[in-house]
C-alpha positions in Angstrom: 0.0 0.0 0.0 2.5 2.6 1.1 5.9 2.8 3.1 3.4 3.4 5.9 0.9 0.3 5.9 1.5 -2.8 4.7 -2.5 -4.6 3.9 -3.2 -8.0 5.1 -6.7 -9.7 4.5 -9.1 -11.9 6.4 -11.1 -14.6 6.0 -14.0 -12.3 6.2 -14.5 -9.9 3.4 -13.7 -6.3 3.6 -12.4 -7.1 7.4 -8.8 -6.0 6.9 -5.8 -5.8 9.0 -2.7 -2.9 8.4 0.5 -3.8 9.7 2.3 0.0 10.5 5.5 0.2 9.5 6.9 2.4 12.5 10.5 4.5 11.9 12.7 3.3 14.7 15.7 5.0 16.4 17.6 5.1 19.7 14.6 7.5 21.2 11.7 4.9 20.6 9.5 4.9 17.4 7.4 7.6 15.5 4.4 5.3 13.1 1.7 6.9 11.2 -2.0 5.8 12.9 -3.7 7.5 9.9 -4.1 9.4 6.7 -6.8 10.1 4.8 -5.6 9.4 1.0 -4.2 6.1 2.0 -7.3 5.3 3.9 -9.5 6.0 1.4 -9.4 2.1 -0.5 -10.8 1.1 3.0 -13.1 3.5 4.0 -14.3 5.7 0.8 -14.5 8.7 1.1 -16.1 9.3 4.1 -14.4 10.9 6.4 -13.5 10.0 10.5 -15.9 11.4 12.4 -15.3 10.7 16.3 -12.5 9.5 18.0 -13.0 6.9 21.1 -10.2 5.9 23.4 -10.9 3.0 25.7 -9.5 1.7 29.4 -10.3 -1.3 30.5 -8.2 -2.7 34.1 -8.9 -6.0 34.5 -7.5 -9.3 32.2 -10.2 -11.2 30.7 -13.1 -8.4 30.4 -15.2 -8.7 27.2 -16.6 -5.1 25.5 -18.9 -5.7 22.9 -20.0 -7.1 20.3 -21.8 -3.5 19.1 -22.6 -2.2 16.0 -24.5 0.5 14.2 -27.6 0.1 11.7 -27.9 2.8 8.9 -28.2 4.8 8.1 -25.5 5.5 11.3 -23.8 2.2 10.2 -19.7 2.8 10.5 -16.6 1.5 9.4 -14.0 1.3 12.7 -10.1 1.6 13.1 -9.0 0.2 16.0 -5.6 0.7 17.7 -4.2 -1.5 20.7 -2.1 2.0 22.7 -1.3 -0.2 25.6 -1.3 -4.0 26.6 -3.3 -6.4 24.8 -6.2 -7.7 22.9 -8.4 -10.5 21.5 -10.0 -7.8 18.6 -12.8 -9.3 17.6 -15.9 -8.5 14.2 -18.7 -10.1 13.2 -20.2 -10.1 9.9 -24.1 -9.1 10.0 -24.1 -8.2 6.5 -27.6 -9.6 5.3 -26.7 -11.5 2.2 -23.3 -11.7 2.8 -21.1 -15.2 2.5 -19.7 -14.7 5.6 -23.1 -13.9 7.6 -22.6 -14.2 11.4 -18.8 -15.8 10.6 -16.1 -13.8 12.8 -12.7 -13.2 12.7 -9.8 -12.5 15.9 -7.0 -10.6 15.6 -4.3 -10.3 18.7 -3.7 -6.6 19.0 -1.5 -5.0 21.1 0.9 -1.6 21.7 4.2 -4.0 20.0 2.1 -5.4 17.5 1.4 -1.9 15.2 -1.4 -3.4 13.7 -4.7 -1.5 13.1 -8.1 -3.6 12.6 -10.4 -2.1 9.5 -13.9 -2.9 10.7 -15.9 -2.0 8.0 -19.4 -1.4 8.1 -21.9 -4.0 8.3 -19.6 -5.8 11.1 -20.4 -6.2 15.0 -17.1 -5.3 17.3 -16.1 -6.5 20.7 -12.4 -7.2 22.1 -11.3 -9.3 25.3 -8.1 -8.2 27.1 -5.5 -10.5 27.4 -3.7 -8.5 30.5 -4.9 -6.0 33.0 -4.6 -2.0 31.8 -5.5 -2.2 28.0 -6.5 1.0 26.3 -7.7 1.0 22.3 -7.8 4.0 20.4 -10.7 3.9 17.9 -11.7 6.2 14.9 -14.9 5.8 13.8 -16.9 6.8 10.3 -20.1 7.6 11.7 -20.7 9.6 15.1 -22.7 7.7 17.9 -26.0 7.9 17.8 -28.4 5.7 20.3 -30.8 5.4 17.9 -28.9 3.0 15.9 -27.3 1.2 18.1 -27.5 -3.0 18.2 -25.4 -5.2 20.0 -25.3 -9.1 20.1 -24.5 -11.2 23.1 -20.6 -12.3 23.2 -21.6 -15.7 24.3 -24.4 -16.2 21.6 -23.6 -19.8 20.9 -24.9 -19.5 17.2 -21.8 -16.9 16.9 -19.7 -19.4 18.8 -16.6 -17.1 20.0 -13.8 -18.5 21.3 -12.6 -16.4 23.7 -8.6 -17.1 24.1 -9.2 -16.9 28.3 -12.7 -17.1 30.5 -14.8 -13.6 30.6 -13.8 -12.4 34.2 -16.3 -8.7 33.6 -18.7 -7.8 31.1 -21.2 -4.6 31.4 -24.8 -5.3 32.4 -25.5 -3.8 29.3 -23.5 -6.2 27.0 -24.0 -9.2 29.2 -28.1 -8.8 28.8 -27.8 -8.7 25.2 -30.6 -11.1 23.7 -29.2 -14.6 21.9 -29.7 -14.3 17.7 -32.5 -16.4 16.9 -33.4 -17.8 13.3 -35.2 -14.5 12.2 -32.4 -12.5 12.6 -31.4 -10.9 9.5 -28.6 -8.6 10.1 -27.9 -5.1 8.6 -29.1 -4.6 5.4 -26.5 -1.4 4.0 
């Protein structure tokens, strides 16, 4: 792609993964997190519209799985700053091949990888240590409205988390189980 980003696909399409290529010397390192030409093959042309950072203290909590219906839908870049993660999306595409299929990625703040969630996909993480924080840039701004969310333990999904869920929200552990009518996001 660039002297930047290198591109790496997944098994789900349009779920992408960009390895940064960070400029190292004796002081630390310097990477790009972002710029809009090079981003545009994975986002379009819209544009980031909020910026979310996340802190989460204890090893093993699960955030998510969350996601936004249109016409709020949004693509997500997330960023592992510190510690590390079990990233995880969800296809709800309606009509996709890969409906309800998801895909892990191990991110953390030595790893320089960014995860390109793009729209249509459900988004959770588990943290693999205590004192994670994710930096995440987002296509769409929140809106409540919109919002859907699917339980992290729906067995029809069939996660496997890499360690047992020691926290979840109320919020996120009361999600309902999919059931056969459930037809995803239709973009």
């Amino acid at each position: 792609m660039s002297q930047h980003f290198q591109v790496r696909d997944t098994p789900l399409f349009g779920l992408r993964v960009l390895e940064r290529s960070p400029i190292i010397d004796d002081r630390g390192f310097l990477e790009r997190l972002y710029e809009l030409k090079e981003f545009d093959p994975f986002i379009g042309k819209t544009r980031i519209a909020q910026v979310n950072r996340s802190s989460t203290t204890r090893r093993g909590t699960v955030r998510g799985l969350h996601y936004q219906a249109p016409p709020y839908a949004e693509a997500k870049l997330v960023i592992c700053l510190r510690g590390e993660v079990f990233d995880v999306a969800v296809d709800v595409r309606n009509g996709s091949p890969t409906f309800l299929h998801w895909h892990g990625e191990v991110l953390s703040e030595r790893g320089h990888s960014t995860l390109v969630i793009p729209e249509g996909f459900a988004h959770g993480f588990q943290t693999l240590g205590d004192n994670c924080e994710l930096l995440y840039l987002h296509t769409a701004v929140h809106a409540p409205s919109s919002e859907g969310g699917i339980n992290p333990q729906d067995p029809r999904i069939a996660i496997s988390w890499p360690q047992p869920i020691s926290l979840m929200s109320p919020r996120d552990a009361s999600q309902a189980m999919l059931t056969d009518s459930y037809t995803g996001l239709t973009l």
